[in-house]
C-alpha positions as CSV (number, residue, x, y, z in Angstrom):
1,X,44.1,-51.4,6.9
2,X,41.9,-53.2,4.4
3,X,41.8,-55.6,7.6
4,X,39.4,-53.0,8.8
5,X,36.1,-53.8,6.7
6,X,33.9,-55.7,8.7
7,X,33.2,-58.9,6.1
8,X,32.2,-59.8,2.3
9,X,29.6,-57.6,2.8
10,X,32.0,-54.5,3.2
11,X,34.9,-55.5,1.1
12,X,33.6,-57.8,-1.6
13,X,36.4,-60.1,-3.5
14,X,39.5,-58.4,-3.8
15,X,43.2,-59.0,-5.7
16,X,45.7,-57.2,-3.5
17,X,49.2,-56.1,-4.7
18,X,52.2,-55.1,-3.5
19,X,55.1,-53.4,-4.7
20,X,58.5,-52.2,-3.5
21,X,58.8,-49.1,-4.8
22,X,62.9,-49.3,-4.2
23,X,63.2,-51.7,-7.0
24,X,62.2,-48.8,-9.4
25,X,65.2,-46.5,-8.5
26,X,67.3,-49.3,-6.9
27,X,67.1,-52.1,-9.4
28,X,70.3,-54.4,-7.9
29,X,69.9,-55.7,-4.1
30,X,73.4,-53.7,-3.6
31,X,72.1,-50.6,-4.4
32,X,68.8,-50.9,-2.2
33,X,70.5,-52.2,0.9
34,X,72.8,-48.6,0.8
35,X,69.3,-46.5,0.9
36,X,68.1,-45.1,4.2
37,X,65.2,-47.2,5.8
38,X,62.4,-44.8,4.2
39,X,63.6,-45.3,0.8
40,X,64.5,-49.0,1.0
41,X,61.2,-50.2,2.5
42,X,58.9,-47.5,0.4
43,X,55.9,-49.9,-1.2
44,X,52.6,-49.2,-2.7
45,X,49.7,-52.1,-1.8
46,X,46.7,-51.6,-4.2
47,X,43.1,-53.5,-3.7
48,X,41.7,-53.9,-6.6
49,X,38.3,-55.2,-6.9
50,X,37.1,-58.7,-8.2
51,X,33.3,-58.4,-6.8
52,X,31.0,-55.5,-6.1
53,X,29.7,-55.0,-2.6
54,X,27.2,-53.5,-0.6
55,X,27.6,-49.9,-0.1
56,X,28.0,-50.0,3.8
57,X,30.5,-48.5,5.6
58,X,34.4,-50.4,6.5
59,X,33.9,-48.6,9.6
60,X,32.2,-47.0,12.3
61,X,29.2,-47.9,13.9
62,X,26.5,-48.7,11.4
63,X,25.9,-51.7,10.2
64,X,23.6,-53.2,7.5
65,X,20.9,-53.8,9.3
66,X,20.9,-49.9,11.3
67,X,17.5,-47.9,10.5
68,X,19.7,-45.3,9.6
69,X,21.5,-47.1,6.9
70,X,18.6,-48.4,5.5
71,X,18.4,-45.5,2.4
72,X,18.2,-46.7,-1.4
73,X,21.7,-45.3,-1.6
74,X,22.8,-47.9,1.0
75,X,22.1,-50.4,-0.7
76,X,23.5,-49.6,-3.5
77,X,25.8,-52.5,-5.1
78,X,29.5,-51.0,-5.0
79,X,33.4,-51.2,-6.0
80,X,35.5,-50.4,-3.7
81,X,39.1,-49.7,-5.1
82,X,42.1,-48.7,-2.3
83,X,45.3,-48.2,-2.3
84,X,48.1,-48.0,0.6
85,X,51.8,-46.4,0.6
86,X,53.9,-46.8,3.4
87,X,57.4,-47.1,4.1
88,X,59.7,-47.2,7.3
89,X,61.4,-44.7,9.5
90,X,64.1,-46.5,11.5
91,X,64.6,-50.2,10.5
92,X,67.9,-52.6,10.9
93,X,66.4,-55.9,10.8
94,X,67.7,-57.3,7.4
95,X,70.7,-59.0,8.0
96,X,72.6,-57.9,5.0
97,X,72.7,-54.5,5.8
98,X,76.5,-53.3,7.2
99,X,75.3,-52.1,10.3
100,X,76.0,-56.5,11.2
101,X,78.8,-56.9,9.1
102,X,81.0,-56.8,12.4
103,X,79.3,-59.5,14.1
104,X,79.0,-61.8,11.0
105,X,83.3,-61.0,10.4
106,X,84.0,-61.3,14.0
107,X,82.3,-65.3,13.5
108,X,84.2,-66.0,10.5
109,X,87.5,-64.6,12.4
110,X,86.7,-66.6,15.4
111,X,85.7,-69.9,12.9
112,X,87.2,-69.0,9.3
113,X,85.8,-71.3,6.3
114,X,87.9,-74.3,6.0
115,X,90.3,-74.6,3.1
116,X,88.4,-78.0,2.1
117,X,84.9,-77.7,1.6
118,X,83.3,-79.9,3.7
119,X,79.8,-78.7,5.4
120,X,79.4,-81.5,7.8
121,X,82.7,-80.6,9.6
122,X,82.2,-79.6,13.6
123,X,83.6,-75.8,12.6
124,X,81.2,-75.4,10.2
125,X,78.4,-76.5,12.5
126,X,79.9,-74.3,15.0
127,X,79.9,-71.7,12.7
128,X,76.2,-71.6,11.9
129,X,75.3,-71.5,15.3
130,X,77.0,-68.6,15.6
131,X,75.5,-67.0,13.1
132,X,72.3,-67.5,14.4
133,X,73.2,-65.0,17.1
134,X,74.3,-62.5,14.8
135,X,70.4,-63.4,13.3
136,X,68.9,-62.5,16.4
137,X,70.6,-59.4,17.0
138,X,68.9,-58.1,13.5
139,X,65.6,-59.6,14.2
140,X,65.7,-57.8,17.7
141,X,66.2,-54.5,16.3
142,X,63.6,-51.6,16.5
143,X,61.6,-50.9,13.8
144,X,59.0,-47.9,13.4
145,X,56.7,-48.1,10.1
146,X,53.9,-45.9,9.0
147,X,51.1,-46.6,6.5
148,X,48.7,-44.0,4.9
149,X,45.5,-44.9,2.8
150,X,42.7,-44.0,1.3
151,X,39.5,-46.1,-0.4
152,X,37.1,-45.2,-3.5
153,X,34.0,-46.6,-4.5
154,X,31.8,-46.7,-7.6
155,X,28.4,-47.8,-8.0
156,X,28.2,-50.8,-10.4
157,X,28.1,-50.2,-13.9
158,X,29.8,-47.0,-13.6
159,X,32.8,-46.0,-15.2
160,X,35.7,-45.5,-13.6
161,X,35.6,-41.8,-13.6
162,X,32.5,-41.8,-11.2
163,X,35.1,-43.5,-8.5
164,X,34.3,-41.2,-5.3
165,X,36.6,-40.7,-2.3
166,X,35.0,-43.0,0.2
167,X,37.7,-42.7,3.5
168,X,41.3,-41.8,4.5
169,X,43.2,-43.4,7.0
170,X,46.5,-43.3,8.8
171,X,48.5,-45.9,11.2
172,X,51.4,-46.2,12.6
173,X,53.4,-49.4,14.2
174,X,56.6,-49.6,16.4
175,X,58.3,-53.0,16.7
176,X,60.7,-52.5,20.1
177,X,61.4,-56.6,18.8
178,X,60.5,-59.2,17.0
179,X,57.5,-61.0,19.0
180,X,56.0,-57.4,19.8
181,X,54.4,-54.7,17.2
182,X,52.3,-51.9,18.9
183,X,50.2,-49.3,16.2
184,X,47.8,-46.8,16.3
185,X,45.6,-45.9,13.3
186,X,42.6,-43.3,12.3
187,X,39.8,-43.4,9.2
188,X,38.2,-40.8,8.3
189,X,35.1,-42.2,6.4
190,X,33.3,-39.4,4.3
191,X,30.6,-41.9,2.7
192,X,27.8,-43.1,3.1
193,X,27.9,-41.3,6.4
194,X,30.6,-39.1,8.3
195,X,32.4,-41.5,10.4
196,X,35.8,-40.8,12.9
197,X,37.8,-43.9,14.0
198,X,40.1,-44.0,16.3
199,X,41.8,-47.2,16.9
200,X,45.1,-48.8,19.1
201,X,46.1,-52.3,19.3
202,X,49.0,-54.7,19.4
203,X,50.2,-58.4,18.0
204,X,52.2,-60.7,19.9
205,X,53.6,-63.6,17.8
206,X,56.2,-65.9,18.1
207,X,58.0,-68.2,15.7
208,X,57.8,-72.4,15.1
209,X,60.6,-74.4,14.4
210,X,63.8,-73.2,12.4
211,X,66.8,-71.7,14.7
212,X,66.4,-69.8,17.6
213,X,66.3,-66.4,15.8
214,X,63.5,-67.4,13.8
215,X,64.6,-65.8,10.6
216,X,64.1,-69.4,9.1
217,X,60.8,-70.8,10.7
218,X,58.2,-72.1,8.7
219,X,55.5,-70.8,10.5
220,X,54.4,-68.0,12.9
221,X,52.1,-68.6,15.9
222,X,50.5,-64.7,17.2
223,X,47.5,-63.7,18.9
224,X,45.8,-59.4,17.6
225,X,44.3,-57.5,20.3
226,X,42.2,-54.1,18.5
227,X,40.6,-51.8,20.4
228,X,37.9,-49.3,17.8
229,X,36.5,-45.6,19.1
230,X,33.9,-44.4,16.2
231,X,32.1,-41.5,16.2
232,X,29.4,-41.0,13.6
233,X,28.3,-37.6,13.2
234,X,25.0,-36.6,13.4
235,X,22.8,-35.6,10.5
236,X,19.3,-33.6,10.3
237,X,17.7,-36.7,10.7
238,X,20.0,-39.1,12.7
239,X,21.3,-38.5,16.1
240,X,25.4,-38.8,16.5
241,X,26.4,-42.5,17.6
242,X,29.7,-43.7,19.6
243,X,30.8,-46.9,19.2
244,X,33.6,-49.2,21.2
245,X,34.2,-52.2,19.8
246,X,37.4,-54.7,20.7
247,X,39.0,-57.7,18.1
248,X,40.7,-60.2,19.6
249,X,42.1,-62.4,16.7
250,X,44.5,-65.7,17.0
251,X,46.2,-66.6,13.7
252,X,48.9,-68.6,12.3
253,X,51.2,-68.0,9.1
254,X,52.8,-70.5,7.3
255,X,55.4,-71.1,4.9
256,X,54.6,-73.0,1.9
257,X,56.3,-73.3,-1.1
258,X,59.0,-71.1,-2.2
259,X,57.9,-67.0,-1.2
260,X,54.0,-68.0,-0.7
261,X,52.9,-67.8,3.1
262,X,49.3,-68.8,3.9
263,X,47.6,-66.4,7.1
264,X,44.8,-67.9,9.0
265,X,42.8,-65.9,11.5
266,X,39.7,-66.6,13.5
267,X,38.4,-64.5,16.2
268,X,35.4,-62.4,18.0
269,X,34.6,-59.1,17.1
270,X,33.0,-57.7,20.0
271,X,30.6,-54.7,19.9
272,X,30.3,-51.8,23.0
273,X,26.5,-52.0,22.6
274,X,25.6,-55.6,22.3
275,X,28.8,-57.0,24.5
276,X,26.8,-60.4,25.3
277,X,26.6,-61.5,21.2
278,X,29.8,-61.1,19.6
279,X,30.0,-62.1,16.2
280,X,32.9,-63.8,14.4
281,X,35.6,-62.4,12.9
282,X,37.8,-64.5,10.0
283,X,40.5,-64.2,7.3
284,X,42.9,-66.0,5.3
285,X,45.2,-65.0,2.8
286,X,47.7,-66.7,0.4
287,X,50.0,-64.4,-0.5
288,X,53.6,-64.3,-2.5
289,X,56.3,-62.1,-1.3
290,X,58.3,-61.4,-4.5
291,X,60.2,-58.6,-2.9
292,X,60.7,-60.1,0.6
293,X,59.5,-56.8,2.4
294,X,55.9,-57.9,3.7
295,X,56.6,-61.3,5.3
296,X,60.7,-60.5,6.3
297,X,59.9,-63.2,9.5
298,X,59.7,-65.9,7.4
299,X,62.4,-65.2,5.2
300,X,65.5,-66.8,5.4
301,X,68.8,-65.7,6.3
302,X,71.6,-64.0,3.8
303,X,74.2,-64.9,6.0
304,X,77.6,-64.9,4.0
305,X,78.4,-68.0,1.9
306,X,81.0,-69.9,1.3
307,X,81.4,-74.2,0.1
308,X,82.8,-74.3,4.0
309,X,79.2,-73.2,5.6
């Protein structure tokens, strides 16, 4: 959702974090993989700021340069501090879970580990390919996540405890598999002016090199398609404005070294009332996945292990 600001303008220079919450009441990967999907996937993301910004709103129609923006309160150098909890509702795509264990024993009963470790053998080779299909079979499962937010500012040099509510927000995203994810989100932005937004969208990625699953590519080809409905409510001295805007946005993510995974995304964001001038719409982010649970396509396989594998 922090996705959602329009540039550096909105959002400033932020430090995400993220944090699964499972860890604090399931410290041993055991004890997490025997919680139901909404407890094992719970995590808490928090933006914290690095920069102020101007005080325009992540949403909506206005934009800096609106007459009806242009107040001394506007313009106002801000904080923005957010945070995000989310968690999912149906999930079986992590392949150490036992809801696989029967393909992954039905491979090793079909090809069992070799008495003499030796990893180059045919079996073994054999073996790993079928794992792969017990791989895909968890990749392929459904998933259904939901996200809710919300985002504070405070005017620079302010203390914290002048932090105001500045928006709420809401999304959901169903994953039938793993090249599709479908969502649906809405803001409701209280400041600097009364916004609704109302969005729908989906991603469509597929994954480079690795096995056929994809479970242990390095990188992650995908194209975003967003579709925004704002309504800005009208004041005493400003009309009501609708908005449509779309985002098409191609990116690439990449594995690097160890958990970090670079995203690169470049696209046009395309406003309702001025369809012949889009403007441009980019982002890239380094980020290290400690707990596994943001990036899970580009993490590798647990498959079971053994000096025969």
């Amino acid at each position: 959702m922090s996705a959602l600001g329009a540039d550096s303008r909105t959002n400033g220079s932020q430090l995400v974090m993220s944090l699964n919450l499972a860890n604090l009441y399931a410290p041993t990967e055991k004890d997490r993989l025997a919680l139901n999907p909404t407890l094992r996937n719970l995590m808490l993301r928090t933006n914290l700021p690095l920069s102020a910004s101007e005080n325009t709103p992540t949403a909506g129609s206005a934009t800096p340069t609106d007459t009806n923006m242009a107040t001394a309160a506007s313009k106002q150098d801000v904080s923005r501090f957010s945070v995000v909890l989310g968690s999912s509702i149906d999930d079986d795509t992590d392949e150490r879970l036992s809801v696989h264990d029967r393909c992954y024993n039905a491979v090793l009963a079909y090809r069992p580990f070799p008495d003499i470790a030796d990893g180059k053998t045919d079996m073994a080779v054999e073996r790993k390919d079928y794992y792969d299909i017990c791989n895909r079979r968890a990749a392929a499962a459904n998933r259904l996540a939901w996200r809710m937010g919300a985002s504070f500012l405070t005017p620079s040099g302010s203390d914290a405890g002048n932090a105001k509510l500045e928006l709420a927000a809401g999304a959901v995203v169903w994953a039938p598999n793993q090249w599709l994810y479908l969502d649906a989100f809405y803001q409701h932005v209280l400041r600097p002016q009364k916004v609704r937004v109302y969005g729908a969208g989906f991603s469509f990625a597929g994954n480079l090199g690795g096995s056929s699953s994809g479970v242990d590519s390095w990188a992650r080809l995908g194209v975003d398609v967003l579709g925004i409905y704002s309504h800005t409510l009208g004041t005493d001295t400003a009309d009501a404005i609708d908005e449509l805007e779309a985002r098409v946005t191609p990116n690439i993510s990449a594995k690097l070294f160890g958990g970090a995974v670079m995203k690169l995304g470049v696209g046009p964001r395309i406003l309702g009332r001025d369809v012949a001038h889009p403007a441009v719409l980019a982002s890239i982010a380094l980020t290290y996945d400690a707990d596994s649970l943001i990036d899970q396509v580009l993490v590798a396989p647990a498959t079971p292990t053994s000096p025969g594998l």
